[in-house]
LUMMARMAR-861541 format. One line per field, with one value per residue (C-alpha): y, x, z. Coordinates in Angstrom, 1 decimal. Example, Ala and Ser with C-alpha at 12.3 -4.5 7.8 and 13.67 -1.06 7.14 Angstrom:
BEGIN
y: c(-4.5	-1.1)
x: c(12.3	13.7)
z: c(7.8	7.1)
% end
This chain:
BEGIN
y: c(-36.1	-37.1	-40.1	-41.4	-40.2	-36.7	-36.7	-37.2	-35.0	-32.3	-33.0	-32.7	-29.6	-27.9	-29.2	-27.7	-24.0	-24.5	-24.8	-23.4	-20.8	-19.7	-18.4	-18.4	-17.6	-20.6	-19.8	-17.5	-14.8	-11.8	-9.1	-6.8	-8.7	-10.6	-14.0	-15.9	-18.3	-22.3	-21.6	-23.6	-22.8	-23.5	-25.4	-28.1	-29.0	-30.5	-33.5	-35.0	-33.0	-32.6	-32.8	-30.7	-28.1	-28.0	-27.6	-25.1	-23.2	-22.1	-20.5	-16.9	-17.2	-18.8	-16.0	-13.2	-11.4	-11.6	-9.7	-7.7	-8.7	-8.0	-9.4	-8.4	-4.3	-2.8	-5.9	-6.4	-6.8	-3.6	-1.6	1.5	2.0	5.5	6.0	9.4	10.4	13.2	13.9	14.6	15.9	13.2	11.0	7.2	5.0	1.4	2.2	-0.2	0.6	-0.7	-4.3	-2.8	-1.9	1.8	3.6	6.9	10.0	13.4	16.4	19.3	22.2	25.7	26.0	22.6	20.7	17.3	18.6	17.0	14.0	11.2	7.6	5.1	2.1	-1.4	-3.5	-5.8	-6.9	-7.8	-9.3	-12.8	-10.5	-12.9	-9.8	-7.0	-6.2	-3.5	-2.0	-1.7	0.4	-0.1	2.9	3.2	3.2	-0.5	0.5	-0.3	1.8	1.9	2.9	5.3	3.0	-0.4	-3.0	-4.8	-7.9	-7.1	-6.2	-8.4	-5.7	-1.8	0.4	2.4	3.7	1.7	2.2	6.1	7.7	8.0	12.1	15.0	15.1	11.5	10.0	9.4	7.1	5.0	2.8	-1.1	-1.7	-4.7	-5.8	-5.6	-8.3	-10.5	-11.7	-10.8	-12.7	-15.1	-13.9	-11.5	-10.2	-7.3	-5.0	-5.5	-2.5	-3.3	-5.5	-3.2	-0.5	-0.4	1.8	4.1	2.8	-0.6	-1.8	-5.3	-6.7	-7.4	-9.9	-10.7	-14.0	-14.1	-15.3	-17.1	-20.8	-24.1	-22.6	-20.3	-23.0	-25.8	-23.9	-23.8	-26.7	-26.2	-29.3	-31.0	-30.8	-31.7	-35.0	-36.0	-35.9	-37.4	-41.0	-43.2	-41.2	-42.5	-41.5	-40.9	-38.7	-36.5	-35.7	-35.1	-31.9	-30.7	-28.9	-30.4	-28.0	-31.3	-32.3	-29.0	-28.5	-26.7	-23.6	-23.3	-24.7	-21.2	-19.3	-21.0	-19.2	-16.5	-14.9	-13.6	-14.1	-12.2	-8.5	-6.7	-3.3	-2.2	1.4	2.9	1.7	-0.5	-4.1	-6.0	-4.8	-6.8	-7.6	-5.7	-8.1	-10.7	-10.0	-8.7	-11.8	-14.0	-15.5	-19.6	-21.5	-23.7	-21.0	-20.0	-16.4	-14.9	-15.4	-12.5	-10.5	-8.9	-8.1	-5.3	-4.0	-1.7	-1.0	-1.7	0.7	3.2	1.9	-0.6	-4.1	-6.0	-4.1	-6.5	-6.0	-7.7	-9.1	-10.3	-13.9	-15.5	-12.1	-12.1	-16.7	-16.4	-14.3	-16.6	-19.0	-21.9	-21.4	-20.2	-23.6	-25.8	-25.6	-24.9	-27.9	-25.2	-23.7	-22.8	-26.0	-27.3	-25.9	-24.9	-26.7	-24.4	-27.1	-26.8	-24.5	-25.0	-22.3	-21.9	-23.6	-26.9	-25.8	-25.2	-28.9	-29.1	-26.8	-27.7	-31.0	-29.9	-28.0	-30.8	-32.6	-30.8	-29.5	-32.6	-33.7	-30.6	-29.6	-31.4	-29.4	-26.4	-27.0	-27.3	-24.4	-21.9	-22.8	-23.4	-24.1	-27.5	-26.2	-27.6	-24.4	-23.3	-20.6	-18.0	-17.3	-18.4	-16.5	-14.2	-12.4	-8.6	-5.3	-4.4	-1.3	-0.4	-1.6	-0.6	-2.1	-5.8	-8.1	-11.2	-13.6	-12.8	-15.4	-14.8	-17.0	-15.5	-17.3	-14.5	-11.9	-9.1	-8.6	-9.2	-5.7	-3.9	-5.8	-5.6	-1.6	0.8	2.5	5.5	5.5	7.5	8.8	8.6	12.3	13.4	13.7	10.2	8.8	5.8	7.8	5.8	2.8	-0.1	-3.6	-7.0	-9.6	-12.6	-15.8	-18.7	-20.0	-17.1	-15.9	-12.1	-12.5	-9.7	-8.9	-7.6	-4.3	-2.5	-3.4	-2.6	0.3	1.0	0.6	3.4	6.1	4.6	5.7	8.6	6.4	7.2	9.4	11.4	7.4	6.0	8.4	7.7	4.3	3.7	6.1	3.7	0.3	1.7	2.6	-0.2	-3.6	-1.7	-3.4	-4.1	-2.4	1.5	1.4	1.8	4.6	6.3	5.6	7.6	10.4	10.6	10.4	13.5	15.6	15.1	16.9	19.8	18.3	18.7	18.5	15.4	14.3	14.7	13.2	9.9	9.8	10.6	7.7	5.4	6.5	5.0	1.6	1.8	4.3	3.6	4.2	6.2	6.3	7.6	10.8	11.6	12.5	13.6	15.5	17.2	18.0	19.7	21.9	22.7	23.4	26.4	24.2	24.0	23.8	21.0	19.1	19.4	18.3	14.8	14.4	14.8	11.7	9.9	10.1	9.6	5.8	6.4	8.6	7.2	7.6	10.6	11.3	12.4	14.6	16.0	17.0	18.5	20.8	21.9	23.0	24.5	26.2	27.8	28.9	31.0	28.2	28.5	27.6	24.3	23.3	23.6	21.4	19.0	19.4	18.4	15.7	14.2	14.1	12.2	9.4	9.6	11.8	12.1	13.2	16.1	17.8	18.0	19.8	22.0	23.1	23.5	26.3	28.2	28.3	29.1	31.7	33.3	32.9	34.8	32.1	31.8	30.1	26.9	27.3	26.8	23.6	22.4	23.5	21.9	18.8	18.4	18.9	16.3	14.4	15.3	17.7	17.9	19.3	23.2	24.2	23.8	25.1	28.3	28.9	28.2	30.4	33.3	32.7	33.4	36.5	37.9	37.7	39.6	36.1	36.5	34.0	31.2	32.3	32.2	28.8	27.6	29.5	28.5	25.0	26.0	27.2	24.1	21.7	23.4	26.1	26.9	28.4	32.4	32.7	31.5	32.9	36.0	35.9	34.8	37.9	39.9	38.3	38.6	42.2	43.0	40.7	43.0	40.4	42.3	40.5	36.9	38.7	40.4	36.6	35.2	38.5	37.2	33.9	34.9	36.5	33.6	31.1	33.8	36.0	38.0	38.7	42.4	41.9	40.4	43.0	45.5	44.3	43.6	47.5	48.4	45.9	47.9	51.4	50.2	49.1	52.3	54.9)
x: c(9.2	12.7	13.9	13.7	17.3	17.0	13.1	15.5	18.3	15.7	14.0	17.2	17.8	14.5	14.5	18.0	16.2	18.3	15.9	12.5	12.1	8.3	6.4	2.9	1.2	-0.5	-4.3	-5.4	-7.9	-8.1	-10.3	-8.1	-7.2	-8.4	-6.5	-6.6	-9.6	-8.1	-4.7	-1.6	2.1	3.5	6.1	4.1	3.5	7.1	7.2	5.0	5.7	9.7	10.1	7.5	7.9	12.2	10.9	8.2	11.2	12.5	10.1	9.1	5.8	7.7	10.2	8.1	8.2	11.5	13.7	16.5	20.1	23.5	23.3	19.8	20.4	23.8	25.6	23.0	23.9	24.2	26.5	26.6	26.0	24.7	21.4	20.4	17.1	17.7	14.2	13.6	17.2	16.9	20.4	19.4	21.8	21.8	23.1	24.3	24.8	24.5	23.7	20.8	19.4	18.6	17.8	19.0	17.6	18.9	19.5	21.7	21.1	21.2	24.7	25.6	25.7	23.3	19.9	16.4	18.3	16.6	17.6	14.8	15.1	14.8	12.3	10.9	11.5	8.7	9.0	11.4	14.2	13.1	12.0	11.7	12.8	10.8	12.0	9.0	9.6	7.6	6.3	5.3	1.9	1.5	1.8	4.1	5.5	6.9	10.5	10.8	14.0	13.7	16.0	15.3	17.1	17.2	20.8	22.7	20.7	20.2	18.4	15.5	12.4	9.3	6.2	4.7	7.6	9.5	8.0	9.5	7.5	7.4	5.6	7.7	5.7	3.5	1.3	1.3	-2.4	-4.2	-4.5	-0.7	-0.2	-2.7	-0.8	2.6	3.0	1.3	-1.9	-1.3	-2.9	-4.5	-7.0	-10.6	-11.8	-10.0	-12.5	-15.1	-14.4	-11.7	-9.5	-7.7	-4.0	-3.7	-2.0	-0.2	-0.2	3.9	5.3	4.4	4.5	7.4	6.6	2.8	2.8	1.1	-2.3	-2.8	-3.9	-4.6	-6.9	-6.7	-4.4	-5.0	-7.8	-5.8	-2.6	-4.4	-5.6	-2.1	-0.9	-3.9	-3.2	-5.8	-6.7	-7.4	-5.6	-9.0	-9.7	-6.7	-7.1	-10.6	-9.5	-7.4	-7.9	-6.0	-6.8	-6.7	-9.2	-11.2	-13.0	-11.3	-12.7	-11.9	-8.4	-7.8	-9.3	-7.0	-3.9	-6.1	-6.6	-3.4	-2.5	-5.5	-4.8	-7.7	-5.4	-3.4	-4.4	-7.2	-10.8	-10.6	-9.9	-11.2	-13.2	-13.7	-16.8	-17.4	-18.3	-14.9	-12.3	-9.0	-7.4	-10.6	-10.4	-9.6	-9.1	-11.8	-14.3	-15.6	-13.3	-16.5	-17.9	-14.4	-14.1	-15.7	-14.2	-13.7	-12.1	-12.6	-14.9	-13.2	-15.6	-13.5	-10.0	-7.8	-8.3	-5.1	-2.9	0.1	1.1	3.1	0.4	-2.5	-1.1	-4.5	-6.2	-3.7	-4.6	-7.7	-7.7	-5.9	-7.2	-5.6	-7.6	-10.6	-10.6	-9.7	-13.3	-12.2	-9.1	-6.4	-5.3	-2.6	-1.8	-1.5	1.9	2.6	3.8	3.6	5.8	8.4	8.3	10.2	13.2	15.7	17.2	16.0	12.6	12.8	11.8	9.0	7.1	6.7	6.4	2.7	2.1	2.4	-0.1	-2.4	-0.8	1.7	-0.7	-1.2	2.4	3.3	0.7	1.7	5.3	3.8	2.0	3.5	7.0	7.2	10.5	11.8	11.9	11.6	10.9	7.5	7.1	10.2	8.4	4.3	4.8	7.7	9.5	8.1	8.2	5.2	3.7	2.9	6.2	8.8	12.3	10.6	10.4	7.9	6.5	3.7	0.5	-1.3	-0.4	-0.1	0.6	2.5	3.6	5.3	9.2	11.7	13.0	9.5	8.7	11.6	12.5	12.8	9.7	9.2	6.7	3.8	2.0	-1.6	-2.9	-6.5	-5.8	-5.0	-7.2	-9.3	-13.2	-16.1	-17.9	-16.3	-17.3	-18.2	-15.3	-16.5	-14.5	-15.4	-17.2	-19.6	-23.1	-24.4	-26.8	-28.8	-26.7	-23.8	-25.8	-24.2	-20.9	-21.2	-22.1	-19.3	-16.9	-18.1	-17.7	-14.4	-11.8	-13.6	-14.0	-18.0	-19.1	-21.9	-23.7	-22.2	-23.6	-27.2	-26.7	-24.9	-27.9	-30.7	-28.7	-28.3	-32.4	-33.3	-30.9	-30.7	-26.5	-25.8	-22.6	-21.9	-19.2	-21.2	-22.5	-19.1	-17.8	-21.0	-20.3	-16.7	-18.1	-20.3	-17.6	-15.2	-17.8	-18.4	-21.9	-20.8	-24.7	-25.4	-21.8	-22.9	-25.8	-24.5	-21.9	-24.9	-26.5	-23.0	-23.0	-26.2	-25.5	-22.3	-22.1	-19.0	-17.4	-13.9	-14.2	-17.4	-16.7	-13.6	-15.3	-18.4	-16.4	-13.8	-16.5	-18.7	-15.7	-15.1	-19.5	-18.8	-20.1	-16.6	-18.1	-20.2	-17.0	-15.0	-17.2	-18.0	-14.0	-14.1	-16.2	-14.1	-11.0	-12.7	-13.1	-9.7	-7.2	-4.5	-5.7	-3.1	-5.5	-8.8	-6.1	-5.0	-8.7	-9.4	-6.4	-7.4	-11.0	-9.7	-7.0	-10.0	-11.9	-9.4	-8.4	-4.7	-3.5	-5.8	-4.7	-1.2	-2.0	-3.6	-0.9	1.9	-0.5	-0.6	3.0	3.9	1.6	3.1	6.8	7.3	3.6	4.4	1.5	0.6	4.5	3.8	0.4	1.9	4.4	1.6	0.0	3.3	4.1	0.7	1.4	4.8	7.1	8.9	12.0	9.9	8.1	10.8	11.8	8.4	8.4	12.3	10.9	8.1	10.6	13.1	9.6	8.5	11.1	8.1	6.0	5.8	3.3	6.0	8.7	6.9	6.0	9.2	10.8	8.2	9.1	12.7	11.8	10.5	13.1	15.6	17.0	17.0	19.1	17.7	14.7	14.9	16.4	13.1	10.6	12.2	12.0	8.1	7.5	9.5	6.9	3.7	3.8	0.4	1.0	0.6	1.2	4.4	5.6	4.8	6.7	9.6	9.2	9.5	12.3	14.2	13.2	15.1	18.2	18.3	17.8	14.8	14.4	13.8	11.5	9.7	9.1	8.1	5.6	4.0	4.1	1.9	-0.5	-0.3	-1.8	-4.3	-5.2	-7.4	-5.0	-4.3	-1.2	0.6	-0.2	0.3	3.9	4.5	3.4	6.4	9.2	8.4	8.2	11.9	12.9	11.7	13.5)
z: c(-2.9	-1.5	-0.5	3.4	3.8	2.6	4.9	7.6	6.8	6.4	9.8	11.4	9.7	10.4	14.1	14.7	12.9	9.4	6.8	8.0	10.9	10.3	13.2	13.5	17.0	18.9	19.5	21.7	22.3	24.4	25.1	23.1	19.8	17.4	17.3	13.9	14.7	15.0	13.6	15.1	15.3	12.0	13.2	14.4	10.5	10.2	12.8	10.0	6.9	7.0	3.3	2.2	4.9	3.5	0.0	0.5	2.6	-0.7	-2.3	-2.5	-0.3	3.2	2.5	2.5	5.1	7.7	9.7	8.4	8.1	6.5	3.8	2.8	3.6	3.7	1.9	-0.3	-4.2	-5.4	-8.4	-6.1	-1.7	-2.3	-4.0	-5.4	-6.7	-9.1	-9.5	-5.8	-5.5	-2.1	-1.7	0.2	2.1	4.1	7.7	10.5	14.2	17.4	15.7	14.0	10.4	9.3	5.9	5.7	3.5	3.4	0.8	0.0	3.0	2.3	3.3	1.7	4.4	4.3	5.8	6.7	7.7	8.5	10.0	10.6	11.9	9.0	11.3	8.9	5.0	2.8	-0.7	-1.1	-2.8	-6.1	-7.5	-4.8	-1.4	0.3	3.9	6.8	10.1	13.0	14.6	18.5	17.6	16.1	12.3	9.9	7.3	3.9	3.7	0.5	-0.7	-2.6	-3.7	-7.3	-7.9	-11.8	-13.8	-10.7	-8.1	-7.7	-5.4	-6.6	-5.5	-4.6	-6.4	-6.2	-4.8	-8.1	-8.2	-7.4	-4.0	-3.0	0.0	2.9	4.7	3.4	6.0	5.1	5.2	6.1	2.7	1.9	4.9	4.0	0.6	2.1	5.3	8.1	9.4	12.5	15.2	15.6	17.7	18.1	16.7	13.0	12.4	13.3	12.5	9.4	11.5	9.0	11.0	10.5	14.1	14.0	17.7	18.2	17.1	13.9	11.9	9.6	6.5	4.8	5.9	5.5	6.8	4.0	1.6	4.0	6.2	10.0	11.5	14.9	15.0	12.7	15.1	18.0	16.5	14.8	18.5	19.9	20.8	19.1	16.3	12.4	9.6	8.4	11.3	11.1	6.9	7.5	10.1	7.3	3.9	1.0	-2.2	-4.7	-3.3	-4.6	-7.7	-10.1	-9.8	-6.1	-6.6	-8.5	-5.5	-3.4	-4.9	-6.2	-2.4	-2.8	-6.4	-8.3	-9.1	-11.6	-11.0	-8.5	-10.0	-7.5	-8.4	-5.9	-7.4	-4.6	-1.6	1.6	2.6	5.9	7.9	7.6	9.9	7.7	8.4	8.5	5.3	5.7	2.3	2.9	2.3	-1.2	-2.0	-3.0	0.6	1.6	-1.2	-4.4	-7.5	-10.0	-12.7	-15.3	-18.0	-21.3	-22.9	-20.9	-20.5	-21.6	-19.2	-20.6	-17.9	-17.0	-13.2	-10.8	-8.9	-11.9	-12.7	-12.1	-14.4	-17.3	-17.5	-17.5	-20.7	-22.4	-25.2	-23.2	-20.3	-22.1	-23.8	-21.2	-19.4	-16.0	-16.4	-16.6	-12.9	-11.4	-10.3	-13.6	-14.0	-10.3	-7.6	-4.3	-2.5	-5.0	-7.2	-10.7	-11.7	-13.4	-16.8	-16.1	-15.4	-19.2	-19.7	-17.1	-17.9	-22.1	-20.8	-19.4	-22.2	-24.4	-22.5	-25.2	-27.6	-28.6	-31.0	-32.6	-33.0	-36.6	-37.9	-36.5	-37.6	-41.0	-41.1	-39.2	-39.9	-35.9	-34.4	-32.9	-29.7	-26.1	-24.5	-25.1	-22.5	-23.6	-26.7	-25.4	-21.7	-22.2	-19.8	-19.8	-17.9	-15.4	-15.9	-11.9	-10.5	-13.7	-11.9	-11.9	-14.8	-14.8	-16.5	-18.4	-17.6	-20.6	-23.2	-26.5	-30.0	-31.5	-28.1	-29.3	-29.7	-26.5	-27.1	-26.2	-23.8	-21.9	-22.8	-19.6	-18.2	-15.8	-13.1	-14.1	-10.9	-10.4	-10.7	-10.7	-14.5	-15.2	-12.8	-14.4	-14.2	-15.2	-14.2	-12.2	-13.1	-11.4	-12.2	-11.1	-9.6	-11.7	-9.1	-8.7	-9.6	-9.1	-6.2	-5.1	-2.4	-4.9	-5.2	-2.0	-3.4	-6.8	-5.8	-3.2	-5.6	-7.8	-4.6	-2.7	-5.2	-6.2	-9.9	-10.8	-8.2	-10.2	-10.4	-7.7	-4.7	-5.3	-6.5	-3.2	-1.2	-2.5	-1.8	1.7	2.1	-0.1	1.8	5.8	6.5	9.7	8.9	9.7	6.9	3.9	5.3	6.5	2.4	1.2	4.0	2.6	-1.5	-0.5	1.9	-1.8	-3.8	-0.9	0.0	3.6	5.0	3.1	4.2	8.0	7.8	6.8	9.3	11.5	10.2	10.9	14.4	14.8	13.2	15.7	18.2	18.8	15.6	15.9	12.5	12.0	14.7	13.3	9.6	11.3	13.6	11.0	8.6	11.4	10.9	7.7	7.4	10.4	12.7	15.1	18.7	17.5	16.0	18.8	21.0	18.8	18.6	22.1	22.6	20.0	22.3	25.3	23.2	22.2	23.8	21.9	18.5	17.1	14.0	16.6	18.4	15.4	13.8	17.2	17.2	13.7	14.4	17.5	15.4	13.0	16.0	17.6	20.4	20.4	23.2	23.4	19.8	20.9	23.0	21.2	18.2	21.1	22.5	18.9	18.8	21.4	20.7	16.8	16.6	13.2	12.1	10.1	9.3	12.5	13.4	10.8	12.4	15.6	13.9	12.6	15.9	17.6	15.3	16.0	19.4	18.8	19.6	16.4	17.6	19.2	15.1	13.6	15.8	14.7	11.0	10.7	12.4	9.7	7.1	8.6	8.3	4.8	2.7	-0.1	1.9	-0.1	2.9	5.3	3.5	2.6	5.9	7.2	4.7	5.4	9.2	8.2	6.5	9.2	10.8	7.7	6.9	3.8	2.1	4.2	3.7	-0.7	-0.2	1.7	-0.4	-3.7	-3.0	-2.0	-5.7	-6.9	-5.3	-6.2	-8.8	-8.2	-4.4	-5.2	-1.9	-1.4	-5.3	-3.5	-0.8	-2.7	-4.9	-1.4	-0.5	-4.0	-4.1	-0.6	-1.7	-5.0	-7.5	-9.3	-12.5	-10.7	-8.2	-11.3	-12.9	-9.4	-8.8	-12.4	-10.8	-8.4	-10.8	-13.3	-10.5	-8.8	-11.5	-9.4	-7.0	-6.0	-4.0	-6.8	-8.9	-6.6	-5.8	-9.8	-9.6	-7.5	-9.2	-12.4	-11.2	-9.2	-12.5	-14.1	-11.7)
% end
């Protein structure tokens, strides 16, 4: 706490917008968003609060989310402006203009010259730049995206990629789901059907709230407020309407910061799944965590479980002897104050100080034995300093405390990102992890079983298990029925598949979701006119819904219905510009339309999109083929067999193309190419027929 002066220095400063500039919306509902039930404007917190509201500025949490600015994108820290990533040949830039904030991306062309440029506007920041500072886009649609480019405060500051996009064909956008908000910001506001429905494009109602405030551990202040400003009210009165956590038993202290704080994985399984019928931003902190989310993690019979991530704090404690031992004493608290949070050197004292608390008196001893050092700094050596493994550009402190951790030097050596891959993917059973605070119940069966299906983890157990939960417990909610629907489409059960969306649809008719699999996998079993005509109803529903148009266009596209998928592929990109896979479908229809020069618009539009794209580039360089273009056309369909070496399609047409340029011995090893990743192939061994016999003659 401060003394009066600084309380009213700091009111002064926060009144005049100095020191804290949260926004959180003011209650309201309408009939097409869900409002945060009882929350107030955050700003109504400091009239009363001035000294913790300055303090709590500081920290990472009120500074999580915000608005771009000089110094935090083309001025930030930095031993270089330019960013290249060799490994996706791709060169990155911070852009200003016109007062706003842009990341740019672009590679080498065919001629040289920068091509698939793109410039997209820096709308929002998330991450406190303690560690990480990740650049969001808002698109017209509602959704936010995931700029490729990151900033990592480690070595002074350097750019690098964000986690998964460190490959040689890295995402370009990635949408910021519901679940990334929740721990990274304020709770927004958002459409109706989200919580409904799980919409696969998570919309944020604009604007958003910048940065997570009082309410996220207090609860809902809105009652609160109203009675602080209430003449006549009791001090009694006014606590009572709001949540202080030390007030909590231990165990639900921890859930407190462990809403946002507790990570099993952030490798797919899931780690957490929300239960279906909470609102994504539903969760209030004077609710058990059990009641919003279940747990789960891996089975150590099958993979390691002492993973150290970015966000597993809370998981990495409570493995830990101290904790272990403590009985449910130890929480975050203990060490932590959110308020004011300690760093730097003179945190050093601090924190030993609290671990003394227990282990003064065993300390002689210890000496004695163990030769320990006379040391006031406990945590350097107990909770070092290490390297995560899922985001390899951030160093942080490790939470479980170790009596011998291993040497500064490996934990603190370089890693490289190792993308997921069906190869590496963790495949066997996910467990229960249980809050302290929680017993199995009955009810836990639909979920333990979800889990096995959503990420694809245990799907050989996990489809029936999750088929009799369903017959056995009857949810009110189409979803589990929609994530068994999807489990069966993945192993080409495409009638069981359909039937279980059919099932959804009668939980909730009005399930976008639900038509749009049923719809696309109608499909893909031969059933077209049947698809199109569910999809139809879909965006009857929802007309704006790019996705439904796009599925349409596809099945239309099979069927023979060109001209109405062109349509649909052009009504899809207007409601969403820069979907790529639905320009690149619009070239193939084009060009079997014959309009090859409005294809290649579309196929260099997906590119500017996504360059890794080897569909669109091998189209695009068979386009320019066809038209005796031949050097564009082996700089497009080289970088094809670049990004998947297993297209014999496009190693093909390379061969062609290197044949008619003269360069036979590279169009002889493309031709085996081809045969190498479609053995059975007859035009690739008819064509490595005619290299030889040229070679021959």
């Amino acid at each position: 706490m401060k003394r009066q002066i600084a309380v009213i220095a700091s009111a002064i400063a926060i009144a005049t917008g100095l020191i804290l500039d949260l926004y959180f919306r003011p209650e309201k509902k309408t009939d097409t968003a869900i409002a945060p039930m009882a929350y107030a404007d955050a700003k109504s917190c400091i009239p009363c609060h001035a000294s913790e509201a300055a303090d709590y500025a500081t920290t990472g949490m009120a500074r999580a989310f915000y608005r771009p600015d000089e110094k935090t994108t083309v001025d930030a820290p930095a031993k270089d402006r330019q960013f290249f990533h060799s490994v996706s040949n791709t060169f990155f830039s911070m852009t200003e203009h016109d007062g706003k904030y842009f990341q740019r991306r672009w590679q080498q062309g065919f001629d040289g010259k920068p091509d698939n440029v793109e410039e997209i506007q820096i709308d929002y920041i998330m991450g406190s730049g303690n560690h990480v500072r990740t650049y969001l886009h808002r698109e017209q649609d509602g959704t936010l995206i995931e700029l490729p480019l990151a900033w990592y405060a480690e070595l002074g500051g350097h750019w690098g990629m964000n986690p998964g996009y460190d490959n040689p064909h890295p995402m370009t956008r990635r949408t910021i789901a519901y679940e990334c908000m929740f721990c990274h910001n304020g709770y927004p506001e958002i459409p109706v059907t989200a919580h409904r429905d799980l919409a696969a494009s998570p919309v944020y109602i604009y604007p958003l709230p910048e940065g997570i405030d009082c309410q996220r551990c207090h609860g809902p202040g809105a009652a609160h407020v109203r009675a602080a400003q209430s003449a006549g009210a009791s001090l009694q009165k006014i606590r009572s309407l709001i949540l202080n956590p030390t007030n909590l038993g231990k165990a639900r202290q921890m859930e407190v910061c462990e809403q946002c704080h507790l990570e099993t994985t952030s490798r797919p399984l899931p780690d957490r799944i929300r239960h279906y019928d909470q609102q994504p931003f539903g969760y209030p902190a004077t609710e058990p965590l059990a009641n919003f989310n279940s747990y789960f993690g891996r089975n150590p019979e099958k993979a390691h479980t002492d993973n150290f991530e970015i966000v597993n704090a809370p998981y990495r404690l409570r493995q830990s002897q101290c904790y272990l031992k403590s009985g449910g004493a130890l929480t975050c608290e203990t060490c932590h104050n959110p308020h004011d949070l300690h760093k730097g050197p003179q945190s050093i004292s601090y924190y030993t100080s609290i671990c003394m608390k227990c282990h003064q008196a065993n300390l002689p001893t210890q000496v004695t034995l163990h030769r320990h050092p006379a040391s006031n700094d406990c945590v350097t050596c107990h909770m070092p300093q290490r390297r995560t493994e899922d985001v390899v550009h951030a160093v942080m402190t490790d939470h479980l405390i170790q009596q011998r951790p291993p040497s500064a030097r490996e934990l603190l050596a370089e890693r490289h990102e190792i993308p997921e891959t069906p190869a590496n993917a963790y495949h066997g059973e996910v467990k229960r992890y249980l809050l302290d605070s929680e017993n199995p119940t009955p009810g836990d069966a639909l979920y333990n079983a979800l889990v096995q299906v959503i990420d694809s983890s245990n799907l050989d157990q996990g489809i029936p298990q999750l088929e009799d939960a369903i017959q056995t417990q009857r949810p009110d909610q189409s979803s589990f029925s929609i994530e068994l629907g999807d489990a069966k489409r993945h192993t080409g059960d495409f009638a069981g598949a359909i039937n279980a969306y059919q099932q959804a649809l009668i939980i909730d008719p009005l399930s976008s979701r639900a038509q749009r699999r049923l719809g696309s996998t109608l499909g893909l079993a031969g059933q077209g006119s049947e698809g199109s005509i569910v999809l139809q109803k879909a965006l009857e529903i929802e007309p704006e819904n790019a996705l439904l148009w796009y599925e349409k266009a596809l099945i239309e596209s099979e069927t023979g219905k060109r001209d109405q998928a062109i349509s649909d592929l052009r009504r899809a990109l207007q409601i969403k510009p820069d979907f790529a896979d639905a320009q690149n479908n619009l070239g193939i229809n084009l060009v079997r339309a014959g309009d090859t020069r409005a294809a290649e618009t579309a196929f260099r539009a997906a590119l500017t999109a996504n360059p890794y794209d080897a569909g669109t580039r091998a189209n695009l360089g068979r386009l320019l083929a066809g038209r005796s273009d031949w050097k564009q056309a082996a700089f497009q369909l080289q970088k094809a067999v670049q990004l998947d070496a297993a297209d014999a399609n496009a190693h093909l047409a390379y061969s062609v193309v290197l044949a008619q340029m003269n360069r036979r011995p590279e169009a002889e090893k493309e031709a085996e190419a081809a045969l190498k990743a479609a053995p059975r192939s007859q035009q690739a061994r008819d064509l490595l027929d005619q290299i030889s016999a040229q070679k021959r003659r």
